[in-house]
C-alpha positions in Angstrom: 68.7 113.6 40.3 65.3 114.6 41.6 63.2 114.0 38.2 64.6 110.1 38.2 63.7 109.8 41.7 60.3 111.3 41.2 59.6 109.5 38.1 60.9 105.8 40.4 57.9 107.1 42.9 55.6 107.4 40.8 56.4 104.2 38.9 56.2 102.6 42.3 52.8 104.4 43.1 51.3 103.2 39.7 52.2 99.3 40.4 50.9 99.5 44.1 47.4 101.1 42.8 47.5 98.3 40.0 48.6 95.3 41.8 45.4 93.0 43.4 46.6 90.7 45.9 45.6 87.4 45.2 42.9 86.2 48.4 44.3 82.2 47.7 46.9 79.9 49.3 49.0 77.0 47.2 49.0 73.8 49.3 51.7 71.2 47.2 50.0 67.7 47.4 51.8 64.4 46.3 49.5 61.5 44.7 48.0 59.0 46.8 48.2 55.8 44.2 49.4 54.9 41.3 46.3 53.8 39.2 47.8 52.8 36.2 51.4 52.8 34.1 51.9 51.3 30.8 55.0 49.5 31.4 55.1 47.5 34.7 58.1 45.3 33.7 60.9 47.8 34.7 62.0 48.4 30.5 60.1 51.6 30.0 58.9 52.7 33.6 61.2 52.3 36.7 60.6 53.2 40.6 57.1 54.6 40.1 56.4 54.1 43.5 58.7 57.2 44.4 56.2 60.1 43.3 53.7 58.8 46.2 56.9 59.8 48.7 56.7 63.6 50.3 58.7 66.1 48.1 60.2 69.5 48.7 59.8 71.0 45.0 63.6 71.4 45.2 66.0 69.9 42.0 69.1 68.2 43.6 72.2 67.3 42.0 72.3 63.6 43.9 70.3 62.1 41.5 68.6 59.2 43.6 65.1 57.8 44.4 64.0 59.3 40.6 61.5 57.7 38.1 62.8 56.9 35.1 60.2 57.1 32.2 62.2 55.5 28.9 60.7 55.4 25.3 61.6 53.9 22.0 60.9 54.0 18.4 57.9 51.9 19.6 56.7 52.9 22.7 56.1 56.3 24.8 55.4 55.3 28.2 52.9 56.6 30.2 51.4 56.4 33.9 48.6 57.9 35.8 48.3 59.4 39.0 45.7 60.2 41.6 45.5 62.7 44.3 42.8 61.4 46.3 40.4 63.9 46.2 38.6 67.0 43.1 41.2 69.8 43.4 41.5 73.4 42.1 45.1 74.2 40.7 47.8 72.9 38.5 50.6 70.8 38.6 54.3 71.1 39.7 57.0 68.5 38.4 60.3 68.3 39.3 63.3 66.8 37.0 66.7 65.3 37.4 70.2 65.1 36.3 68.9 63.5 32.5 71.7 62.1 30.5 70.9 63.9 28.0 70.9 67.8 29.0 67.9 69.9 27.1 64.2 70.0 28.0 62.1 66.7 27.0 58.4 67.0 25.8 55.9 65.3 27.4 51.5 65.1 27.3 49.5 66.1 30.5 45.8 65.1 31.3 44.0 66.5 33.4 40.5 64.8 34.8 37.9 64.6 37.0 37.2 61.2 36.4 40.3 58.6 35.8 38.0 57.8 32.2 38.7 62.0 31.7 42.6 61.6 32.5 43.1 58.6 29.7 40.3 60.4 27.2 41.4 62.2 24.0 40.1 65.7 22.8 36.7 65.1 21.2 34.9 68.7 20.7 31.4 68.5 23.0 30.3 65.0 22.6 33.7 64.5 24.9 37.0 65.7 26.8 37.4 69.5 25.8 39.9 72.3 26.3 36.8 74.8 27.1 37.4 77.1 29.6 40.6 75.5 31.2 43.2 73.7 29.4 43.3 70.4 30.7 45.6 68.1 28.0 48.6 70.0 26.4 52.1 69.1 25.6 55.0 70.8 27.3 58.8 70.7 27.4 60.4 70.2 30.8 63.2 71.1 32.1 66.5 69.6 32.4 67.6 69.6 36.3 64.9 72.2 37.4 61.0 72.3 37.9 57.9 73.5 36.3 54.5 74.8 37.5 51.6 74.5 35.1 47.7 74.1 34.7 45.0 76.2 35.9 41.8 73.5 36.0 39.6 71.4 38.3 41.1 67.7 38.4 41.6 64.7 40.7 44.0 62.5 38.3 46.6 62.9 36.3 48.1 61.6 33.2 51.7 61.9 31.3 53.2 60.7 28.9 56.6 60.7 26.9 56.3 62.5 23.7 59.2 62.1 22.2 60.7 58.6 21.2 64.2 57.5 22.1 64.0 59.8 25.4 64.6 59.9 28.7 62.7 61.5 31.9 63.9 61.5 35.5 61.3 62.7 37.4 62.1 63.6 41.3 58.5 64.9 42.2 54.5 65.1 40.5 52.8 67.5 43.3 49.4 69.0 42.7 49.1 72.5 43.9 45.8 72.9 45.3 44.5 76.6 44.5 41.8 77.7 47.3 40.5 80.5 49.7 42.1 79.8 53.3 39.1 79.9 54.7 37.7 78.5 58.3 34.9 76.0 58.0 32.8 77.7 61.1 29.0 75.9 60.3 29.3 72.2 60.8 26.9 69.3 60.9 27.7 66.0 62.6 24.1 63.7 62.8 23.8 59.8 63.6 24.1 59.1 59.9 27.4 59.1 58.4 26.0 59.2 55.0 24.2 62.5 55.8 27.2 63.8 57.5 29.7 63.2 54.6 26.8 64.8 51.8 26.5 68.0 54.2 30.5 68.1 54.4 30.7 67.3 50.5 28.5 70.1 49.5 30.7 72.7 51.4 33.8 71.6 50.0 32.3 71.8 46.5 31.5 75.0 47.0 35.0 76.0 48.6 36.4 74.8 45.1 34.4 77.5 43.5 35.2 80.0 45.7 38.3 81.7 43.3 39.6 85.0 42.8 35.1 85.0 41.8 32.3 82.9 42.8 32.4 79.9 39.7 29.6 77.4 39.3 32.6 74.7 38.0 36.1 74.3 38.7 36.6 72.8 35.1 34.2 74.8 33.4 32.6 76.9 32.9 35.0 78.8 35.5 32.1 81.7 35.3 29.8 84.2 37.3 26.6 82.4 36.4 24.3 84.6 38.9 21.5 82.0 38.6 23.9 79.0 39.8 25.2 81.4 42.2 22.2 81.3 44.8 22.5 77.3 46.2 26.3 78.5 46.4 25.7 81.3 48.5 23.2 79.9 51.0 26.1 77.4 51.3 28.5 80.1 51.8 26.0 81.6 54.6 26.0 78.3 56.2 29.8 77.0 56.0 31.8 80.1 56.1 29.9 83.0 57.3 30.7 86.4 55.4 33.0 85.9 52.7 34.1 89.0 50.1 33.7 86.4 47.0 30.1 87.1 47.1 29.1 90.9 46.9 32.7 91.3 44.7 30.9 88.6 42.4 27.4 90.2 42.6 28.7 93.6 42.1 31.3 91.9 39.3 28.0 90.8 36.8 26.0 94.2 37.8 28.8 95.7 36.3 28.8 94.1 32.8 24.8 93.5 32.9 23.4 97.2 32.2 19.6 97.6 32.8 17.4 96.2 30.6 20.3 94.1 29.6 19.6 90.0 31.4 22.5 88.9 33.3 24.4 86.1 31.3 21.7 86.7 28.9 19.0 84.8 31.4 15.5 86.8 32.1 15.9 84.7 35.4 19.5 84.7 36.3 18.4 89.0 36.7 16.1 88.0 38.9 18.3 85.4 41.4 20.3 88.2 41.7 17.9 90.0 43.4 16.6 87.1 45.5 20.7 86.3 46.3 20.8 90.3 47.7 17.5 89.6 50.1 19.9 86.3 51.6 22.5 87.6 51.7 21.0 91.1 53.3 19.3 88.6 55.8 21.9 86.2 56.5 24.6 89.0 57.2 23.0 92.1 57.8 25.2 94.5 55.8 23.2 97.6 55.0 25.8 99.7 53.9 26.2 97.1 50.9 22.3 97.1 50.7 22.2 100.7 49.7 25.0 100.6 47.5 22.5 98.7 45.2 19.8 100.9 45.6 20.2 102.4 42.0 20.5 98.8 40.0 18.1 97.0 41.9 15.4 99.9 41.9 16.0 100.1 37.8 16.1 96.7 37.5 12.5 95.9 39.4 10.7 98.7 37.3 12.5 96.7 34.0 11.4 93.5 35.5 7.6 95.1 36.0 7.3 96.0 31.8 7.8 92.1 31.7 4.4 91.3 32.9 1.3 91.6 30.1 -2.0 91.2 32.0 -1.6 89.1 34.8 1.3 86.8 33.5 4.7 86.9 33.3 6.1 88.2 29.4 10.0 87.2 30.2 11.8 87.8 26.8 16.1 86.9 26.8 16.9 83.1 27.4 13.8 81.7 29.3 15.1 79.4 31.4 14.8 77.3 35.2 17.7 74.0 34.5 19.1 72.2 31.5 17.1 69.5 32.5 13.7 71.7 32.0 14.4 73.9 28.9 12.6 71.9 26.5 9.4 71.8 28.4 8.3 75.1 27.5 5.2 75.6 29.7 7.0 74.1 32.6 9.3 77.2 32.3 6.6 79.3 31.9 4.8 77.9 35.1 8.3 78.5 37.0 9.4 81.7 35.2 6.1 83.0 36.5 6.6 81.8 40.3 10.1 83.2 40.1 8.2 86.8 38.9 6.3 86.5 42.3 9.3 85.7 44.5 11.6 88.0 43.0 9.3 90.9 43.6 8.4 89.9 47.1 12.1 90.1 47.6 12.3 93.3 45.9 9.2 94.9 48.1 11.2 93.8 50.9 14.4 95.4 49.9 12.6 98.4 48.8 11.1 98.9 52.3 14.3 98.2 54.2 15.7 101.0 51.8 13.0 103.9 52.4 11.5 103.0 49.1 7.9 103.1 49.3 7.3 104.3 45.9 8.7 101.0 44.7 7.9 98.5 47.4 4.1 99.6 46.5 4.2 99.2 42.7 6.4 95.6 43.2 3.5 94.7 45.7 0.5 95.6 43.3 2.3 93.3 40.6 2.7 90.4 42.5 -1.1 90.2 43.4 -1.8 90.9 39.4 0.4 87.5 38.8 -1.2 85.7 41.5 -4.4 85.4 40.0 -2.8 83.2 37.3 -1.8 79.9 38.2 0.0 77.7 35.3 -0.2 74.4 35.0 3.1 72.3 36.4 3.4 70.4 33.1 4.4 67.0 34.8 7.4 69.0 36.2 8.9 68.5 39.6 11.2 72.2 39.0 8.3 73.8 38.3 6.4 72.2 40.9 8.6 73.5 43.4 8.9 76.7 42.7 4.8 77.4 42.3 4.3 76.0 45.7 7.5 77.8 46.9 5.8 81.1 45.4 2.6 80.2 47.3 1.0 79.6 43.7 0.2 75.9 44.5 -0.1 74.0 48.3 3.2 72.9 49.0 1.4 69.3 49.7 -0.1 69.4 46.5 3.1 70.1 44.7 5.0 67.6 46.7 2.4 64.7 46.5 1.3 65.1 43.1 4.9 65.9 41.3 7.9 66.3 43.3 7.5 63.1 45.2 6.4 60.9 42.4 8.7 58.4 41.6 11.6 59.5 44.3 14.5 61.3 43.1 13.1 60.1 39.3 13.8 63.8 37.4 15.5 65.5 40.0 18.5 67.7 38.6 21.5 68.9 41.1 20.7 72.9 40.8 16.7 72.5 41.3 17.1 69.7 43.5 17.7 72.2 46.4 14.2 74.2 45.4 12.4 70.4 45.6 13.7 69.7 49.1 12.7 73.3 50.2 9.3 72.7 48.7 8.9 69.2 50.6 9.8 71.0 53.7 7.1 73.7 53.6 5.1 70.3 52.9 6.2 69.5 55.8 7.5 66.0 54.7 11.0 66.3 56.1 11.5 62.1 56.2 10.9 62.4 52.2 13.1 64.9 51.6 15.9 63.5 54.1 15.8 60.0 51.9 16.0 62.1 48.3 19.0 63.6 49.7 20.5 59.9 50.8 19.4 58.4 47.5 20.3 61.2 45.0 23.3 63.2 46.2 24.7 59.9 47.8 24.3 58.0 44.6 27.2 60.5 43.1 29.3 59.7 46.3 28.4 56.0 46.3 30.1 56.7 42.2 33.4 57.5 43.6 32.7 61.4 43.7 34.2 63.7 45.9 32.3 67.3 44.8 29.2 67.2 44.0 28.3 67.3 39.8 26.8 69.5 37.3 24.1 66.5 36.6 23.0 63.5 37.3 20.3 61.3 37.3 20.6 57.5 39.2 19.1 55.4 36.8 23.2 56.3 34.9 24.5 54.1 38.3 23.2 50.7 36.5 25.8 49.0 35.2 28.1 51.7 35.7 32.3 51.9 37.0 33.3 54.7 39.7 34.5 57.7 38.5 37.7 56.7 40.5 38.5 53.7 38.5 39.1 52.4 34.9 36.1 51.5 34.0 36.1 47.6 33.6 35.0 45.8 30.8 31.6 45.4 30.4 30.8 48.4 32.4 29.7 51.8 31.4 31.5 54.8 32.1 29.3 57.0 33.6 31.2 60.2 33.0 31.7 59.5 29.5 28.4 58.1 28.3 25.9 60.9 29.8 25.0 64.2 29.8 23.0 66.7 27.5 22.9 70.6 26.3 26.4 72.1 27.6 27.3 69.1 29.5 27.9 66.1 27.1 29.8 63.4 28.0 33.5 64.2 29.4 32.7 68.0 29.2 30.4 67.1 32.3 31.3 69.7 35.0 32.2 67.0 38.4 32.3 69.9 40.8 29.7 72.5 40.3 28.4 74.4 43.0 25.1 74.7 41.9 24.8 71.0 43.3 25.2 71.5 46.8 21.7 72.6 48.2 21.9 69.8 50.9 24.5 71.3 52.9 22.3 74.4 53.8 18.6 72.3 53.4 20.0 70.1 56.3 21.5 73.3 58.2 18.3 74.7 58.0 16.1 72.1 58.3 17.4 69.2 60.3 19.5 71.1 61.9 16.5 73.5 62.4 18.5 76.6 61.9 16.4 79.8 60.3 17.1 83.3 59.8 14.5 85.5 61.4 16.1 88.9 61.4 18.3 90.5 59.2 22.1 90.0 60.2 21.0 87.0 62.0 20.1 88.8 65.0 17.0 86.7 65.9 17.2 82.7 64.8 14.8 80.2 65.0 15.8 76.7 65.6 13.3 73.9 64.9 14.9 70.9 64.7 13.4 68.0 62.0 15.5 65.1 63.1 13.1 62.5 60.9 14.5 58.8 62.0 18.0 60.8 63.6 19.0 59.8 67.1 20.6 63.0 67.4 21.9 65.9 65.7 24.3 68.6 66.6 26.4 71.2 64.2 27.2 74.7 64.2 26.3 78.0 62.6 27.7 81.1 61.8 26.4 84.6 62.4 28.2 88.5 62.5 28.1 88.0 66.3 29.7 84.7 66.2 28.6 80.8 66.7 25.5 79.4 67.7 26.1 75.6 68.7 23.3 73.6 68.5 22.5 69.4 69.5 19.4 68.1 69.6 18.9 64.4 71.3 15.9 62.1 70.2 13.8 61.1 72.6 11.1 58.8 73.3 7.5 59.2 72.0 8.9 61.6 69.1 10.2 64.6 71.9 13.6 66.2 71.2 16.5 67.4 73.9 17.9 71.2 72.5 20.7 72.4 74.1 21.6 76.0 72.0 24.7 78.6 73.1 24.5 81.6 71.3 26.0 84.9 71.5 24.5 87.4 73.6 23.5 89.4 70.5 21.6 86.8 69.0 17.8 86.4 69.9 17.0 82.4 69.9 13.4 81.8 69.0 11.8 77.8 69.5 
């Protein structure tokens, strides 16, 4: 009997080693309105109302308080539900005692937008399966329930799919998919607006914080590394320490071998050595800093081969934003910023690390590329990041390209680099209205997450993502979009898009990292035309709560606890 028993063990001991325990919660979540049904004359939908009602995901043989969905040889009916707010997950629906006992087919549609949920498949120029399968045909179950999707969606849509069939459906709950994670940094000013783009922002990014770090929810469900840096000074400001991030990080190290670019981006290499300075700074782990010592002191020597004369030579997918990419010397001018700040970052590493050697050699190339300064190209991306590099005043930058026209060419990912540039420009009003304007135009659309794109001259004339689009009116989910994002394949919650949350943290807010592992802060508080501000932030040694009170003549009231570990500098 002992070789069974051995051979159970070790069965047992291979499944344990195997298993990975899965770091999200299911929260079941019924729809808050109806927003359309074919039928409302009671013949081929009856008692819709009842899927709004609390369920228990439980069949039950008593067979009341169902919907009935009826078709015939002329009509399927169909009906389309909304859960209030962009959600990560699937779908669970529970059936009744049917007439007829065998499974019944019907469609599901999954969208961000309600124009999404009602589209048909149309390749890239519209609704897609990419990445997550959001509009399939099932068979459900007679008497019993079914879980199924795996996608980023507010609304809903099904349909019969059979003719001369009948569906009693008990229950349509969503099942929101997410990391049960505290919201410790928080951000309560006298403008609501600001308050709900800061709180917006951070729950965009909690979507995309999966079993990996995604930029969409929808698609493209990937470790883009580049797309990855807003997300993580979010994740820095919201939640503190979270293992998504260095298990991402070390995730694309894995499959990117030096001189190989990660997702195939000369750039997206490079964030991922400006995301390991944050991240080092925000939360202090250097234990996880040396674990990188061999890739990031391989990858800076690769990255110094890529510099001929006193310019940047990037070869792979040259690349800032979509919005940028055909302007070729405007990604030239920010290719060669991003050469300077990446090897800044990588001296600094490098000296944290003992590695003179390096830090020296990273230190001699940066003032090689310094003496070149490319032209902006009419670009506000570029623009930012040459006067974030120090290659161009900040004022400069800001007056002559960032500012010009407002929000006019601002894009959701570089967006965040233009406020940061404003800032060192030290015009804190201007960038406080770009984030009202732009980032509130998408909420003032109906959105809940922040998008993938979005420029606001597509608000004229447009519906809400959150309606049917009425005649006459454009649907602005369906009509935009360019390069990966055309039309309904537009990503609606992509991380990438939610640099206000940590701008305002950092700025308004006045929060700044000083010392690795946040053991010495600065707070310097930009309230621009705020009465007041208050918020928290989160550091290894716990929270810092912060409110500043406007007073008169421009003066400010701070009142700052902080954890005895934690050196506050004003």
């Amino acid at each position: 009997m002992k070789y069974p028993l051995l051979l159970a063990c070790f069965l047992s001991l291979a499944i344990t080693v195997s298993a990975q325990k899965d770091p999200r919660v299911r929260e079941y979540l019924s729809p808050r309105r109806i927003l359309w049904q074919s039928d409302t004359t009671g013949r081929y939908i009856l008692n819709a109302q009842q899927l709004l009602k609390a369920g228990n995901g439980q069949a039950e043989l008593v067979n009341k308080d169902l919907v009935t969905l009826k078709s015939d040889n002329n009509t399927k009916p169909g009906i389309l539900l909304d859960y209030g707010k962009e959600l990560h997950g699937g779908l669970q629906l529970v059936t009744g005692l049917m007439n007829k006992q065998g499974p019944v087919k019907v469609r599901i549609r999954f969208g961000e937008s309600a124009g999404e949920a009602m589209a048909e498949i149309d390749t890239l120029s519209g609704a897609t399966n990419d990445h997550a399968i959001r509009d399939f045909t099932v068979e459900l179950p007679w008497l019993g329930g079914l879980e199924l999707g795996n996608t980023g969606f507010r609304f809903v849509r099904i349909d019969l799919a059979d003719t001369n069939t009948e569906l009693l459906l008990k229950e349509v709950r969503a099942i929101a998919t997410y990391r049960d994670v505290p919201y410790l940094g928080s951000f309560h000013s006298s403008d609501e607006r600001l308050n709900k783009i800061w709180a917006t922002g951070a729950y965009t990014v909690h979507l995309n914080m999966q079993q990996y770090l995604w930029d969409g929810i929808k698609r493209d469900r990937l470790v883009w590394v580049g797309d990855m840096h807003p997300e993580v000074m979010t994740i820095n400001t919201v939640f503190g320490y979270n293992e998504v991030v260095p298990k991402s990080l070390d995730l694309i190290k894995k499959v990117t071998p030096v001189p190989e670019w990660m997702n195939g981006i000369s750039s997206y290499s490079m964030w991922w050595i400006r995301i390991q300075r944050d991240w080092y700074q925000y939360q202090g782990n250097l234990n996880y800093l040396k674990a990188q010592r061999t890739y990031l002191l391989s990858l800076l020597n690769h990255l110094m081969t890529k510099v001929k004369g006193n310019e940047e030579d990037l070869d792979g997918m040259r690349f800032m934003d979509w919005p940028s990419y055909a302007n070729k010397p405007a990604v030239h001018a920010g290719l060669q910023a991003m050469m300077l700040l990446t090897l800044k970052d990588g001296a600094e590493l490098c000296h944290i690390l003992g590695e003179e050697a390096t830090a020296l050699k990273c230190e001699s190339t940066l003032n090689l590329l310094k003496k070149s300064v490319p032209d902006a190209a009419n670009n506000k991306q570029a623009a930012a990041l040459l006067a974030l590099a120090g290659l161009m005043p900040a004022e400069k930058a800001n007056r002559e390209f960032i500012a010009v026209g407002g929000t006019k060419d601002f894009s959701t990912f570089y967006g965040y680099y233009m406020l940061q540039a404003k800032a060192k420009a030290g015009d804190y009003q201007g960038a406080i209205d770009n984030i009202r304007e732009y980032w509130g135009g998408m909420l003032d659309m109906g959105a809940t997450t922040f998008w993938e794109d979005f420029e606001l001259s597509w608000t004229k004339n447009a519906g809400r993502i959150d309606e049917l689009v009425p005649a006459g009116k454009v649907d602005i989910h369906a009509a935009y979009g360019a390069y990966s994002y055309k039309k309904l394949r537009h990503s609606l919650a992509h991380g990438w898009a939610s640099g206000p949350t940590s701008w305002l943290t950092e700025h308004v807010l006045g929060v700044q990292v000083i010392a690795p592992g946040c053991k010495v802060i600065r707070v310097r508080p930009h309230l621009g035309d705020l009465s007041f501000v208050e918020g928290t932030f989160p550091t290894p040694y716990g929270l810092v709560k912060i409110k500043h009170t406007q007073l008169a003549k421009g003066k400010v009231n701070t009142v700052i606890d902080a954890p005895e570990m934690v050196k506050v500098i004003r």
